[in-house]
C-alpha positions as CSV (number, residue, x, y, z in Angstrom):
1,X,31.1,114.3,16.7
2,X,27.9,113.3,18.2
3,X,26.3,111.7,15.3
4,X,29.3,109.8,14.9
5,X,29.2,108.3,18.0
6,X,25.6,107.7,17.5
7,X,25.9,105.9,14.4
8,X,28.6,103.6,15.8
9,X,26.7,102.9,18.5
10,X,23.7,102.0,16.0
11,X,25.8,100.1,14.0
12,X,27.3,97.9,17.5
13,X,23.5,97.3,18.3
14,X,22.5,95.8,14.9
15,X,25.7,93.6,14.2
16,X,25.2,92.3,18.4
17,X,21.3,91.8,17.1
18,X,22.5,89.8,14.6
19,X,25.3,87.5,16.0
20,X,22.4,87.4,18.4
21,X,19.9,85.9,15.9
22,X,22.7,83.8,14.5
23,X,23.9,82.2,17.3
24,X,20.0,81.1,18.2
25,X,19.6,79.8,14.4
26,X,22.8,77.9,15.1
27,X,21.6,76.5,18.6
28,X,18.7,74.8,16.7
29,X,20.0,73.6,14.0
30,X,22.1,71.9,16.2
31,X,19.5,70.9,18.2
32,X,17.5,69.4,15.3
33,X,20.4,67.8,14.4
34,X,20.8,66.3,17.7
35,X,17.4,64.9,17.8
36,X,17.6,63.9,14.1
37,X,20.8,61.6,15.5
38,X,18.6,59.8,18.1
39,X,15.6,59.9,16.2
40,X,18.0,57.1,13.5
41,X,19.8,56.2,16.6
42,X,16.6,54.5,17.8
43,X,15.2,53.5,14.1
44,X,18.9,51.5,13.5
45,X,18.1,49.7,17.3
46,X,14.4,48.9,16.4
47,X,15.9,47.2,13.2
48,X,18.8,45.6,14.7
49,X,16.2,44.3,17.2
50,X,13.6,43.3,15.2
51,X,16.6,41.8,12.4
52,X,17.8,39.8,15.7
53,X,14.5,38.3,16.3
54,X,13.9,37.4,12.9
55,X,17.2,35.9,12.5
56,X,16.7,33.7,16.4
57,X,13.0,32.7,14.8
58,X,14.8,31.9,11.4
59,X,17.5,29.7,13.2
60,X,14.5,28.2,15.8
61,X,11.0,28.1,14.1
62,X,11.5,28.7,10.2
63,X,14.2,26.6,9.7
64,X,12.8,23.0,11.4
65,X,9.5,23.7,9.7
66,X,10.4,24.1,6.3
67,X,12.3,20.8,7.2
68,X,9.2,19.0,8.7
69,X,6.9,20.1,6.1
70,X,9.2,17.7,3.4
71,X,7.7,14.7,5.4
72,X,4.0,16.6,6.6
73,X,3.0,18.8,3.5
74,X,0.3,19.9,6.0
75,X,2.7,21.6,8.3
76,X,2.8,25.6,8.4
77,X,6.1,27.1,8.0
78,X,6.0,30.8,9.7
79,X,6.7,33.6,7.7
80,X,8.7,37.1,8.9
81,X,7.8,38.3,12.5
82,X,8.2,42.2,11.8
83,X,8.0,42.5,8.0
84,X,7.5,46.3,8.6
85,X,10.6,46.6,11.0
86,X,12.5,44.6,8.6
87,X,14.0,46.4,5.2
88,X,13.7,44.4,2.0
89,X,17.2,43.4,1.6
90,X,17.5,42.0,4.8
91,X,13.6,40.3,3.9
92,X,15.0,38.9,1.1
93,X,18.1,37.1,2.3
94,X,16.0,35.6,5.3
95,X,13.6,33.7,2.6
96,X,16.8,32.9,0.9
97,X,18.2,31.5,3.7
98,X,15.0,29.3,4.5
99,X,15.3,28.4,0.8
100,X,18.8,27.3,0.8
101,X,18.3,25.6,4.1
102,X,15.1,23.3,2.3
103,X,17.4,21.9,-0.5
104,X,20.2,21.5,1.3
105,X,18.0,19.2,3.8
106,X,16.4,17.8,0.8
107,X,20.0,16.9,-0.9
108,X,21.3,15.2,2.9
109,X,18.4,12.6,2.7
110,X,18.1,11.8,-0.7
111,X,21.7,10.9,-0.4
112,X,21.3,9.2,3.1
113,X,17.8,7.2,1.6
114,X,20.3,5.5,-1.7
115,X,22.5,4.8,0.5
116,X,20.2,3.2,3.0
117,X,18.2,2.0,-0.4
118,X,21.5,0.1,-2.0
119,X,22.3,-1.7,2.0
120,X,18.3,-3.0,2.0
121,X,19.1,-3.6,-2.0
122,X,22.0,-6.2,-1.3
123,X,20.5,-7.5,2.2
124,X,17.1,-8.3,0.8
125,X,18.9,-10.6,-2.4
126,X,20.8,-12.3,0.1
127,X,17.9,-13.0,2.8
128,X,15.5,-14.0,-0.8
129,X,18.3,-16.4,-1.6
130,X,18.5,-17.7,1.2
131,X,14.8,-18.0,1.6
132,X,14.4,-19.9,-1.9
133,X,17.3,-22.5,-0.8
134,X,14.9,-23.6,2.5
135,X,11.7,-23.2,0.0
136,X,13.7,-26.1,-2.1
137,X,14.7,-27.9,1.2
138,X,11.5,-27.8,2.5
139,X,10.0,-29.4,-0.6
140,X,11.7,-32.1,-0.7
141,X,11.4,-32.9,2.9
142,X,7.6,-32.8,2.6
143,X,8.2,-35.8,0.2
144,X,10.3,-37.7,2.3
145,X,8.0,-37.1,5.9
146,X,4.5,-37.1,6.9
147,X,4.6,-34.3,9.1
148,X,2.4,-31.2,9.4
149,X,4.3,-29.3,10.8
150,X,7.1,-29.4,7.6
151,X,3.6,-27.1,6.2
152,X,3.4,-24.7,8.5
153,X,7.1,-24.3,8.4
154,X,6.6,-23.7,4.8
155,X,4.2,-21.2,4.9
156,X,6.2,-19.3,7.1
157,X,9.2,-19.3,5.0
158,X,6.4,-17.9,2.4
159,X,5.9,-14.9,4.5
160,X,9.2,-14.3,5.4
161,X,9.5,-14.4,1.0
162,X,7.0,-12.0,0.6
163,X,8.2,-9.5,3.2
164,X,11.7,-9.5,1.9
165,X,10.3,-9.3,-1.7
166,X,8.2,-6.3,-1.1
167,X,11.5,-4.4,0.4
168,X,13.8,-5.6,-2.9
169,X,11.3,-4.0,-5.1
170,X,10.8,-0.5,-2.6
171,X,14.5,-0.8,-3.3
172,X,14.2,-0.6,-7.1
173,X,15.4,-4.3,-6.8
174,X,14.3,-6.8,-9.1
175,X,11.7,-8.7,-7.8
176,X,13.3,-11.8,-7.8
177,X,12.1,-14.5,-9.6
178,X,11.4,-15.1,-13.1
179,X,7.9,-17.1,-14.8
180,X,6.5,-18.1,-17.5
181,X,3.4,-17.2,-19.1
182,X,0.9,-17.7,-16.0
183,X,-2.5,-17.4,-16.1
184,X,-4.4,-14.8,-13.9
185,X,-6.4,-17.1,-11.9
186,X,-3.7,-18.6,-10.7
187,X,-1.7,-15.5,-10.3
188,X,-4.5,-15.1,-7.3
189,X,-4.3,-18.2,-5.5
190,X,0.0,-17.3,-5.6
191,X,-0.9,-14.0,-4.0
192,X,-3.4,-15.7,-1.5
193,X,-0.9,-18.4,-0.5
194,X,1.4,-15.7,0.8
195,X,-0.5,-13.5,3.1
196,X,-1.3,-14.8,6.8
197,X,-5.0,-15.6,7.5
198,X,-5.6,-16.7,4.1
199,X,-8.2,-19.1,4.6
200,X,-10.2,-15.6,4.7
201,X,-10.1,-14.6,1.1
202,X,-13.1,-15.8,-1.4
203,X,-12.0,-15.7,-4.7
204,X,-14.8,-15.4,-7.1
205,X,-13.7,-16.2,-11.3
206,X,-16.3,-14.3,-13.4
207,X,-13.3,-14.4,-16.8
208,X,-15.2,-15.3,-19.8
209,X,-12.0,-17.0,-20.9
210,X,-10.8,-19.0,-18.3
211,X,-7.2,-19.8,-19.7
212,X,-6.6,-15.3,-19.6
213,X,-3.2,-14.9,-18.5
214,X,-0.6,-12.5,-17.8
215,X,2.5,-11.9,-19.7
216,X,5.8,-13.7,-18.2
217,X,7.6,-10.2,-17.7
218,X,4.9,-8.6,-15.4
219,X,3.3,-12.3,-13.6
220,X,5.5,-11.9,-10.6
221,X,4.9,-8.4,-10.4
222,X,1.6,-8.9,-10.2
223,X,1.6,-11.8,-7.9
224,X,3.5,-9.1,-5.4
225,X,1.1,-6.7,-5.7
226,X,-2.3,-8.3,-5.0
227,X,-0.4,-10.2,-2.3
228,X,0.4,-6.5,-0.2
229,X,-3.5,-5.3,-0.9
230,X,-4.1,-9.0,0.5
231,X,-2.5,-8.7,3.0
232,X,-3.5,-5.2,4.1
233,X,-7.3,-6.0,3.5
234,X,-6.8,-9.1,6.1
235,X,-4.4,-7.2,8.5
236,X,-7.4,-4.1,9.1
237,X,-10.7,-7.0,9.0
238,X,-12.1,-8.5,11.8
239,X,-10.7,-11.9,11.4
240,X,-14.5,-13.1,11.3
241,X,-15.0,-11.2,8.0
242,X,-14.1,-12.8,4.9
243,X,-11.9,-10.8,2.1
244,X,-13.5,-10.6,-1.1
245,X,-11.8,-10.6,-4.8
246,X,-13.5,-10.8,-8.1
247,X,-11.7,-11.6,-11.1
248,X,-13.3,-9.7,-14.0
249,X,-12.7,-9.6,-17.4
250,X,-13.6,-6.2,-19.9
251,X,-13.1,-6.3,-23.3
252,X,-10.1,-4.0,-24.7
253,X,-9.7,-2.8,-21.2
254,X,-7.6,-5.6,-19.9
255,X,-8.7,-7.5,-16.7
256,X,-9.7,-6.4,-12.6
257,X,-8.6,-7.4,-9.5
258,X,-11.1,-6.2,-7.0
259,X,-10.6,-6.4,-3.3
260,X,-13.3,-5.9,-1.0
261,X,-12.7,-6.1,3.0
262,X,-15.0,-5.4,5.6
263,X,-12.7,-3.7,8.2
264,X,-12.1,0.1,9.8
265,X,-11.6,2.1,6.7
266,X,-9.7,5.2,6.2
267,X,-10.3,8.8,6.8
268,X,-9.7,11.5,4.4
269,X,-6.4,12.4,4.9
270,X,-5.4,8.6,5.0
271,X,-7.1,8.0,1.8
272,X,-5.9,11.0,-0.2
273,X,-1.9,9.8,0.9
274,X,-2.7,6.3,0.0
275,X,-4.1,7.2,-3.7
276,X,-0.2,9.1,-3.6
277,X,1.2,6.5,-3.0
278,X,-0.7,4.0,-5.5
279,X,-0.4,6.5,-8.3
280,X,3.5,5.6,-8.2
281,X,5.3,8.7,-7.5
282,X,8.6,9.5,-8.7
283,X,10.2,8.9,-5.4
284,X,9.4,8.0,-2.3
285,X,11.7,8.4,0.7
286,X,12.0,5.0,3.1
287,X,11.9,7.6,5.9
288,X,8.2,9.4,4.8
289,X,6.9,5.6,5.1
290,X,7.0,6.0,9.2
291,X,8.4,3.9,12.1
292,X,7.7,0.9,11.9
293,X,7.4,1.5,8.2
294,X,3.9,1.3,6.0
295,X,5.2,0.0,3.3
296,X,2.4,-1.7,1.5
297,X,0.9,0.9,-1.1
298,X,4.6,2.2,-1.7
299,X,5.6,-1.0,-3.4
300,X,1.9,-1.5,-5.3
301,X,2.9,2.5,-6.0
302,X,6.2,1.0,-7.5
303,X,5.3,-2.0,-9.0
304,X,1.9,0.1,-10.8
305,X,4.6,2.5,-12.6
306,X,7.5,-0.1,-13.5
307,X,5.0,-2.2,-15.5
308,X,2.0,-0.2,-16.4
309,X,-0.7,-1.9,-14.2
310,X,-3.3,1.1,-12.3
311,X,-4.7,0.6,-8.9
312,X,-7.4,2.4,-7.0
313,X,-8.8,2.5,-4.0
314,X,-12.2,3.4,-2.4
315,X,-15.0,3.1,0.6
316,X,-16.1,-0.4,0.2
317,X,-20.0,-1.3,0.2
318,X,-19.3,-3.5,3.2
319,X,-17.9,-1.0,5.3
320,X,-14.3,-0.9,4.7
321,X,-12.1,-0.6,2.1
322,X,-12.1,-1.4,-2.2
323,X,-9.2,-1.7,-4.1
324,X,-9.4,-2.4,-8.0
325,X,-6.2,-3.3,-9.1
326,X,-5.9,-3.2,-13.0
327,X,-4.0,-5.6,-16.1
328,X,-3.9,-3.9,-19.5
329,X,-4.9,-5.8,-22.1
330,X,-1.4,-5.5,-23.4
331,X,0.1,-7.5,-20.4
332,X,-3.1,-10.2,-20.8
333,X,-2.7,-13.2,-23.2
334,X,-4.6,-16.8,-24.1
335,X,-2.8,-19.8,-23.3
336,X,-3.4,-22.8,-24.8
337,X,-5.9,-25.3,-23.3
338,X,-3.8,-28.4,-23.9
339,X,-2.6,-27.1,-20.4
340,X,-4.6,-28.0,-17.2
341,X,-4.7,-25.6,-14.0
342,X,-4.3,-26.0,-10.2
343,X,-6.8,-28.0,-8.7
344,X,-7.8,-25.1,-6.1
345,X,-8.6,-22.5,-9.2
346,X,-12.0,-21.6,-8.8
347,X,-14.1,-21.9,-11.8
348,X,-15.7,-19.0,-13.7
349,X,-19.1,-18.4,-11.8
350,X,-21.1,-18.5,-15.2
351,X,-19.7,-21.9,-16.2
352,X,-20.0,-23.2,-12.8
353,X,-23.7,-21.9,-12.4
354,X,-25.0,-23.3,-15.9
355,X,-23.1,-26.7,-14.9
356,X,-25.0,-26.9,-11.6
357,X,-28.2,-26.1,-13.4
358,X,-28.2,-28.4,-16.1
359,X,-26.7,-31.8,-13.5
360,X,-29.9,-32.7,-11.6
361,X,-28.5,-34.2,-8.5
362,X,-30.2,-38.3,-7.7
363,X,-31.7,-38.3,-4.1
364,X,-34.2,-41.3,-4.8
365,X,-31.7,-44.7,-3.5
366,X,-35.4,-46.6,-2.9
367,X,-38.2,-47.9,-5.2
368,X,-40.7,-45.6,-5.7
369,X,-44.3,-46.9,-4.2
370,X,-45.9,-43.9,-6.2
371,X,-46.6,-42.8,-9.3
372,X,-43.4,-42.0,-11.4
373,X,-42.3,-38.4,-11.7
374,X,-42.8,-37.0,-14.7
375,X,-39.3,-35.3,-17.1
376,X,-37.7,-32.0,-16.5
377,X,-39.2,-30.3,-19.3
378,X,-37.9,-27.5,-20.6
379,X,-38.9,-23.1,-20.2
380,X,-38.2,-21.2,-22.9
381,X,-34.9,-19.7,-22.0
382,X,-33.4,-23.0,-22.2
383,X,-33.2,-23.7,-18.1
384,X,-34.2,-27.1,-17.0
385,X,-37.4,-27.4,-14.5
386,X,-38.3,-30.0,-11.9
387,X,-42.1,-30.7,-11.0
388,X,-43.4,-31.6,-8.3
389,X,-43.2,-35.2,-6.8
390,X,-46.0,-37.4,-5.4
391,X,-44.5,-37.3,-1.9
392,X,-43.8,-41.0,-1.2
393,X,-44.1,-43.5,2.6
394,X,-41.2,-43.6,4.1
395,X,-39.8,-47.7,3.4
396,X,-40.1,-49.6,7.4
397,X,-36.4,-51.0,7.8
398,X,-35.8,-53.3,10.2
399,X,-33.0,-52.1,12.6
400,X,-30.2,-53.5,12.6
401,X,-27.9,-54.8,15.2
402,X,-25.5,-52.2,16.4
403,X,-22.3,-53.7,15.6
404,X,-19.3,-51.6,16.5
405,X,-17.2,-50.5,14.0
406,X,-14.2,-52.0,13.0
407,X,-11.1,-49.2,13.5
408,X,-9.2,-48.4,10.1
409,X,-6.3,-50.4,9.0
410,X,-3.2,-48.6,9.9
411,X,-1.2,-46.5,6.3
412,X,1.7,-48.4,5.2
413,X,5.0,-46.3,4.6
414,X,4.3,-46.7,0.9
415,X,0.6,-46.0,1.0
416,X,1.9,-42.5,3.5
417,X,4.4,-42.0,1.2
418,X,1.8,-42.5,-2.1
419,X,-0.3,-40.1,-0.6
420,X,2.1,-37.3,0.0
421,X,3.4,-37.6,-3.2
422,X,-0.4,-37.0,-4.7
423,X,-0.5,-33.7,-1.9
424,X,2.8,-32.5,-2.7
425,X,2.0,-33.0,-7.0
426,X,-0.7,-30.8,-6.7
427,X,1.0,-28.0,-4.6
428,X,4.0,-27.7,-6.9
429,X,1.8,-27.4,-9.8
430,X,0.0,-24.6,-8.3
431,X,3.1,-23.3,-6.6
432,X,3.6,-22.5,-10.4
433,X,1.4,-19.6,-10.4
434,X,2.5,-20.1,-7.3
435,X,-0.4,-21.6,-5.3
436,X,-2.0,-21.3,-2.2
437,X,-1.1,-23.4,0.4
438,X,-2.9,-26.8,0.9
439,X,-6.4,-26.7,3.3
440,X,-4.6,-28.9,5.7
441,X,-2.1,-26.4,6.4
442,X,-3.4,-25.1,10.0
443,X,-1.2,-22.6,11.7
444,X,-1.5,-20.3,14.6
445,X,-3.6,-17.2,13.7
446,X,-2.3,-15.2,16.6
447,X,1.4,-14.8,15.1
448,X,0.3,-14.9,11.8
449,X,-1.1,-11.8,12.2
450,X,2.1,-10.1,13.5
451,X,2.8,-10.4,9.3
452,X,-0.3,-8.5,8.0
453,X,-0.3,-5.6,5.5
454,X,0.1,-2.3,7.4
455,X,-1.0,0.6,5.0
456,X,-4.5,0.9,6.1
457,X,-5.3,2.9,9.0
């Protein structure tokens, strides 16, 4: 009976060894499980932290700068704070969300700029309207009163013209005013006569043909354009520097409009937006074009894509800035020379030079006490030369009696009147191009300069 009570004590040992052993297996698997729980406990906090952080930087950083960099392409947008804390699902619908946040800014003001865009739209035809009615007042009253100041009044109302122009055509207006067939030198003294400080640009013709014109569809156009670069060129000059524009002529190639000023220039950055904006995008927002708004290249940017002309613009040799402003040939056209144009067109520079060489001006007005100068004779390129004179005594006059002079007769209504008519004549036939306003026309640089161009900086 002994062995039996051995064995059964053996056997209570072994199964007590084992529930033993079982029972410590158990303990840490429960264990590991326990620390398995917090080790994902803490994971699933880090990510709900870091996927809170992301989410306050998406609402506060990401968000405003994918907005700011529709107006400043130059402006960083963040990416993800913790990308590795982050899973890609959660990655994914964050750059969705900036995403969806960008075109739904984009879709708000493209909607708010047409609407803005259609109210400048109907304003600006009613302001030009109104502008053309005084135009045609003014006009008349210039005929019927000798007074300066009707001029300067006129000239104003020309600014105000241009200014409301320029915003009908950001506007995708029309620009307002219908021509014939005008030719292109004439076209320039329109543009002149509607920027402020005028008296600054030098207009040099070198056109082989002088009666080159441009087509009646883009005249007005072009008049608008050259008037903006005008007026930007004079607006960022020192007001003692003169604006320069050549009128060149290429064969095949259409015509140039080159626009030389001698003022601050631009640095890169401004240069690179304002070849943008002269390029002609396919849209340009009126609130990209700044407060107050720069709003001179934006409508040349316009004008250069609704009628096919090409503008440029470069460091100038005198220190500022060049623009070249280009006509196709198809836009160009040959008037007839039955015609005759505005008395203040300047005159090709080759005709006028060969002209002044070939008229040898008279100074001699006494008998000559020496011998007779000999004939221009002729080099062989066909240029006239003068020789030398026998330098002659100056003739003893007797002097006369200082007698004071008698004061001018005073103008007669009629002769005032006469003499306005012959003035106002001449401005409405270059106010057919239209043409720069008469030399007589004096008004206060100070505020003129308030309506300059405003592109260059």
């Amino acid at each position: 009976m002994a062995w039996i009570v051995a064995l059964i004590a053996v056997v209570v040992a072994v199964t007590a060894v084992v529930r033993s052993q079982n029972a410590a297996r158990d303990a840490n698997v429960a264990w590991a499980r326990v620390e398995l729980a917090e080790r994902q406990a803490k994971a699933a906090d880090a990510r709900t932290t870091a996927l809170t952080d992301e989410i306050r930087q998406l609402a506060q950083k990401r968000i405003p700068a994918a907005a700011l960099a529709l107006s400043h392409p130059s402006a960083p947008v963040p990416g993800l704070r913790e990308a590795a804390e982050v899973d890609g699902g959660s990655a994914r619908l964050l750059t969705e969300a900036v995403q969806a946040a960008r075109a739904a800014v984009i879709e708000e003001r493209q909607r708010v700029d047409a609407a803005a865009r259609a109210a400048m739209r109907g304003t600006s035809a009613k302001i030009q309207s109104l502008l053309n009615q005084s135009q045609q007042l003014l006009h008349e009253l210039q005929h019927e009163y000798d007074d300066p100041r009707i001029l300067q009044l006129d000239f104003r109302n020309e600014l105000a013209l241009r200014r409301t122009q320029a915003t009908a055509v950001l506007c995708d207006a029309w620009p307002g005013l219908a021509r014939q067939n005008s030719p292109l030198v004439e076209i320039v003294l329109g543009a002149q006569s509607r920027v402020a400080g005028y008296e600054r640009i030098k207009v040099a013709n070198h056109l082989r043909d002088e009666w080159l014109a441009v087509v009646a569809r883009a005249a007005e156009p072009l008049a608008i354009a050259l008037a903006e670069l005008l007026a930007n060129a004079t607006a960022y000059s020192h007001p003692d520097t003169d604006v320069q524009v050549t009128i060149q002529q290429s064969g095949g190639r259409g015509a140039f409009l080159v626009v030389d000023d001698a003022g601050i220039g631009m640095d890169d950055d401004a240069l690179e937006r304002a070849r943008a904006l002269l390029a002609g995008p396919s849209e340009v927002l009126l609130t990209e074009l700044g407060d107050p708004p720069q709003t001179g290249f934006a409508v040349v940017g316009r004008l250069v894509v609704q009628y096919g002309l090409s503008c440029h613009i470069e460091p100038s040799p005198f220190g500022g800035m060049r623009t070249i402003l280009r006509v196709p040939a198809h836009l160009l056209t040959v008037l007839e020379d039955d015609r005759s144009l505005s008395a203040l067109a300047p005159k090709p520079v080759h005709a006028h030079t060969a002209t002044t060489a070939a008229v040898e001006p008279e100074t001699a007005t006494e008998p000559e006490t020496a011998a007779e100068p000999e004939p221009a004779a002729e080099e062989g390129n066909g240029l006239p030369s003068r020789r030398r004179r026998a330098p002659r005594p100056a003739p003893v006059r007797s002097a006369p009696a200082a007698t004071p002079a008698a004061p001018p007769p005073p103008r007669t209504p009629e002769q005032a009147e006469a003499s306005w008519a012959a003035l106002q004549q001449g401005t409405l036939s270059g106010r057919s191009a239209p043409a720069a306003p008469p030399e007589a026309q004096h008004h206060d640089d100070k505020d003129d300069r308030n309506d300059q161009g405003d592109d260059e900086t």
